[in-house]
N, C-alpha and C positions, 0 to 999 in steps of 0.2 A: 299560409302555413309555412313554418321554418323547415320541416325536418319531415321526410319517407323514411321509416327503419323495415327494411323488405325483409320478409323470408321466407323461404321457400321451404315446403314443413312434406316429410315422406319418410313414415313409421317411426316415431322418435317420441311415444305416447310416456315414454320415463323422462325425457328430459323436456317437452315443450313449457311447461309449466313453470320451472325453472328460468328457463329463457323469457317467459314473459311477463314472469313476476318480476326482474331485474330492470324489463326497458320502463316499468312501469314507474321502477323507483329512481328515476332519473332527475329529479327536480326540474321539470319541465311542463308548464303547463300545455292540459290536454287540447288546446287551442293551437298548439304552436305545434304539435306533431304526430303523425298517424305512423300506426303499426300495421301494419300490411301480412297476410300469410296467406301463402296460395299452397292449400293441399293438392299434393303430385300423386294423387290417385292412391293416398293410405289406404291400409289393410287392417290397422291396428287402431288404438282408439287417437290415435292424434286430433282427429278432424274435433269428435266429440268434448275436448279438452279445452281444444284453443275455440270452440265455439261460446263453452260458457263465461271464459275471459270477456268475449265480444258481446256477451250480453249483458256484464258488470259494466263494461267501460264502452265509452264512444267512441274513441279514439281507435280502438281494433277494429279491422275488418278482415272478413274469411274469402278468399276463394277456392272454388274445388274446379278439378279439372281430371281428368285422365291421368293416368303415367305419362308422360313427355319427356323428363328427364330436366338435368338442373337449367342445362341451356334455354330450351325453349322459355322458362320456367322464369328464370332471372330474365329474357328479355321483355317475358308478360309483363312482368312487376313494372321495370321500368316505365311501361306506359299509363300504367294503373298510379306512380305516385303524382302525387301531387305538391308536395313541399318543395323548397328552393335550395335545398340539400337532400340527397340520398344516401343513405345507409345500410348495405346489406351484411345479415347476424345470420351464423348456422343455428337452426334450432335445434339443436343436441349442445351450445356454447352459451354462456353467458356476459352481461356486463356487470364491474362492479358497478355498488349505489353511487349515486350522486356524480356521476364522473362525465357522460356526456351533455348536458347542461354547459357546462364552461366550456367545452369543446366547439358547440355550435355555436354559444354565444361571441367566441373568436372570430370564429370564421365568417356569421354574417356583420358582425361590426368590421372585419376586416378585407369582405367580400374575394374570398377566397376560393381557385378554382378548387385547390386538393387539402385537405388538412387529414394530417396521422399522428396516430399514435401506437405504444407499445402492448405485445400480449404476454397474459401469463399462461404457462401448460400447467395444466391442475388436473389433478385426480379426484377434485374434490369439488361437491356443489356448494361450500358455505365460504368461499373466499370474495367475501361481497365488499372487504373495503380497499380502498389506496394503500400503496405503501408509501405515498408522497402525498401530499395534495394538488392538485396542478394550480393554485395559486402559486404555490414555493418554489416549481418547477423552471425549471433554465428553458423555456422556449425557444427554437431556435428561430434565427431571423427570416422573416419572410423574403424567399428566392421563388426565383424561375423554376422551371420544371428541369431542365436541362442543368442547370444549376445544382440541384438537388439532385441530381441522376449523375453529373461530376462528383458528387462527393462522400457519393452513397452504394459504393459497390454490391454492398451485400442487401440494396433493397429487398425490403421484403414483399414480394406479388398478390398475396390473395386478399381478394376486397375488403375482406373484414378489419382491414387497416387502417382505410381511411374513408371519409367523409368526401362526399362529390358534390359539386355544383350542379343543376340539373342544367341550366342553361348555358352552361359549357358544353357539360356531355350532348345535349342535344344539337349544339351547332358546329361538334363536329363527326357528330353524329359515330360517335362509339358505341359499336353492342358486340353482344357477344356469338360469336360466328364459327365455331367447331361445334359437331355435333359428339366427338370422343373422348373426350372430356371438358373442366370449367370453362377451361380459355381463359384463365384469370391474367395469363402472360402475355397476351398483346394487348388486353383490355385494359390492365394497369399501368403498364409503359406507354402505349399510345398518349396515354391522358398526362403523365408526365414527360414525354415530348411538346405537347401542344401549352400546358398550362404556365401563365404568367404570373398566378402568385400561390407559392404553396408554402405550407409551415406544418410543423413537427413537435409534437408534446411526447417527450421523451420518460412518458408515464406507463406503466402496465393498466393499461383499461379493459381490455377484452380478455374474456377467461377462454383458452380455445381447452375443453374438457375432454380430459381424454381417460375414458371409463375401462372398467375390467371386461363389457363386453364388445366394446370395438380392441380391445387386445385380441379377444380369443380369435375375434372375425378375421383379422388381420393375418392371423396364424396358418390361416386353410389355403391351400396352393393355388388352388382359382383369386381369394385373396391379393395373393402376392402380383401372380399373374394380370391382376385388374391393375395393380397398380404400378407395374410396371410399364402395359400398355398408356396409360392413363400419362407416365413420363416420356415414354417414346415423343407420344404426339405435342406435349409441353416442348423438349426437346427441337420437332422441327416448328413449333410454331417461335421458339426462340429465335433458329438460323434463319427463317424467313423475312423476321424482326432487325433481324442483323443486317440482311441485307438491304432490304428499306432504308435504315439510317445509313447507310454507305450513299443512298442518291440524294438525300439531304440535306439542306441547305441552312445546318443548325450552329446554335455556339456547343461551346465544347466539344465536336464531333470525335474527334481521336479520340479522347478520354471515355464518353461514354460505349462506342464501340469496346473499348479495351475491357471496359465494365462488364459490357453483356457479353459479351467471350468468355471472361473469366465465371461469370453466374450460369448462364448455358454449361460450362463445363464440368461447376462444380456437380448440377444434373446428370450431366454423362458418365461421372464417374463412380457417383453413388448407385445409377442406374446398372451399368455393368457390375458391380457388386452387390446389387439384389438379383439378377441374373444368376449370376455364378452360386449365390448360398440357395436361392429359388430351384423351383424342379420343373425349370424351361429345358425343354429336347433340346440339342443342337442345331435343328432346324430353326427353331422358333428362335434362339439366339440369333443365330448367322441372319434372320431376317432381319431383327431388330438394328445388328450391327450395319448392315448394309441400308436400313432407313438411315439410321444418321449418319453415314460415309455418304450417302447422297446430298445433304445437306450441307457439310463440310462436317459437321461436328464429332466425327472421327476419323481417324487417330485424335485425343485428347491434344490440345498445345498450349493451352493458355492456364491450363493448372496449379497455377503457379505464387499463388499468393503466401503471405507469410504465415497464415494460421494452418496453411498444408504443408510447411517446409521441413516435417517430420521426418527421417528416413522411411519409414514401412512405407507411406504416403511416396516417394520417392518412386518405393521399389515397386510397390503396388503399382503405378501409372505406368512405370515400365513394360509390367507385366502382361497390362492388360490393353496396351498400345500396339502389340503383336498379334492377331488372331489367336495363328496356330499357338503362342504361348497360351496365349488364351484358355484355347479349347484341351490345351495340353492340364494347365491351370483346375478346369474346370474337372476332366477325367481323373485328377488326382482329388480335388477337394470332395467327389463323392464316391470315391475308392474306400475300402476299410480305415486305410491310411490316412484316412484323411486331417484328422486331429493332429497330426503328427507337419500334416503340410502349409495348411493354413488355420489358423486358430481363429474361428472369426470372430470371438470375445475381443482377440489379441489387435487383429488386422480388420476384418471385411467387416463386422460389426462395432468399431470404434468412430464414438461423433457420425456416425451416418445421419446427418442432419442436414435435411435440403435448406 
């Protein structure tokens, strides 16, 4: 078997169907790869959905299980696949048609530890085709992992990127090991630390869907609060990460350190300004801030790239490089006054893009 597509399914009874009518239309025969979904103890009809897919096709299989959460959950799947690539899909997202077929078929003719490609953010469930074909597509050359990590500052971390070799992942034995959130940032740069041939299909393939009711969810102050904690701990598993690659013994070490300082950062700083528009106490700030002053990763220092070289961006980092500014900052942003002191249309909600 070529290909595991994992996913890990908990209350998402509007959109799994979506999700598995798309891997279905992959042009891949049902020999060459299984669909894997392990219910995290739904409440809603998910389980009943993606069951009668598994009785249409052979290829799907269910597991159920308790609530665990996504960690435990992603490292079941891992042992439960079986193909010679892995793929893990959110079941609330999709893939267009026909698009991983030539992706796989890359990767095992070219026996590759990592192969990625690009997503689109859609509001919408019917964006099922290429806007390129990846025949026509500029492939990039197969590099090292470190290689790729020199020249790829702004990688992007979450699984659903790329394509894994199972017998790399197993010998060198990466999984995922936070229990407070994915851990998708030592699980994905580990792998492109270690891996010796990786390539890059500079195509939008993954649809990551982002619906009217993860908007509203989003919006409620526990929300924000989840997700803030949710970056703290990305945050130190970054500086942790940093540190690791300082003992070493890789190519391009400088460069890619400079990389993940500059990407850790761009987190910190987005992070302090959902803090400041969020309705965290001062407690629960000054906590947050002193987690990553333990780490290193504040005061901000490496900010400093050219798509941030905006003034507000300037003044902003300034701002928020002080505590006491800070806290000063923050007593003003939720003062009556506040529209008047920080716009966050203008400032703290511009590009807030991890």
């Amino acid at each position: 078997m070529k290909l595991s597509i994992l996913i890990p399914m908990y209350n998402v009874e509007s959109y799994i169907e979506k999700c598995l009518s798309s891997l279905l239309a992959q042009g891949i025969s049902t020999r060459d790869y299984e669909i894997i979904v392990v219910n995290d103890g739904s409440t809603d009809n998910s389980l009943q959905i993606a069951e009668t897919f598994s009785k249409n096709h052979s290829n799907i299989f269910i597991y159920s299980q308790e609530n665990r959460g996504a960690v435990f959950t992603r490292n079941k799947m891992l042992k439960l696949a079986k193909g010679e690539y892995i793929y893990f899909v959110d079941a609330d997202d999709y893939v267009a048609n026909n698009s991983l077929n030539t992706v796989l078929d890359f990767a095992v003719s070219n026996q590759l530890d990592l192969v990625g490609f690009d997503t689109l953010i859609t509001r919408s469930r019917e964006v099922n085709t290429l806007d390129s074909t990846l025949e026509d597509s500029e492939l990039s050359k197969i590099v090292t992992g470190t290689e790729f990590l020199r020249d790829n500052k702004n990688l992007r971390i979450e699984i659903w990127w790329y394509f894994i070799k199972k017998d790399f992942l197993n010998k060198h034995q990466v999984t995922f090991d936070r229990t407070d959130y994915d851990g998708d940032v030592v699980f994905t740069l580990k792998l492109f630390l270690e891996a010796k041939k990786v390539a890059y299909f500079p195509v939008k393939i993954y649809r990551y869907f982002q619906s009217s009711e993860s908007t509203v969810r989003s919006g409620s102050d526990k929300a924000k609060k989840r997700i803030i904690d949710y970056f703290v701990a990305l945050i130190d598993d970054f500086s942790r990460l940093i540190d690791e690659v300082k003992e070493k013994e890789i190519e391009h070490k400088k460069t890619i350190i400079n990389n993940f300082n500059f990407r850790r950062d761009v987190f910190v700083f987005f992070t302090i300004t959902k803090m400041v528009k969020g309705n965290l106490n001062f407690k629960e700030i000054k906590h947050n801030l002193t987690k990553c002053e333990a780490v290193g990763a504040y005061p901000i220092k490496h900010f400093n790239a050219e798509e941030f070289s905006a003034l507000h961006y300037k003044v902003l980092k300034s701002l928020l490089n002080n505590k006491w500014t800070l806290y000063f900052v923050l007593k003003a942003y939720r003062s009556k006054s506040r529209k008047y002191i920080l716009n966050s249309k203008n400032v703290l909600g511009k590009n807030t893009r991890f």
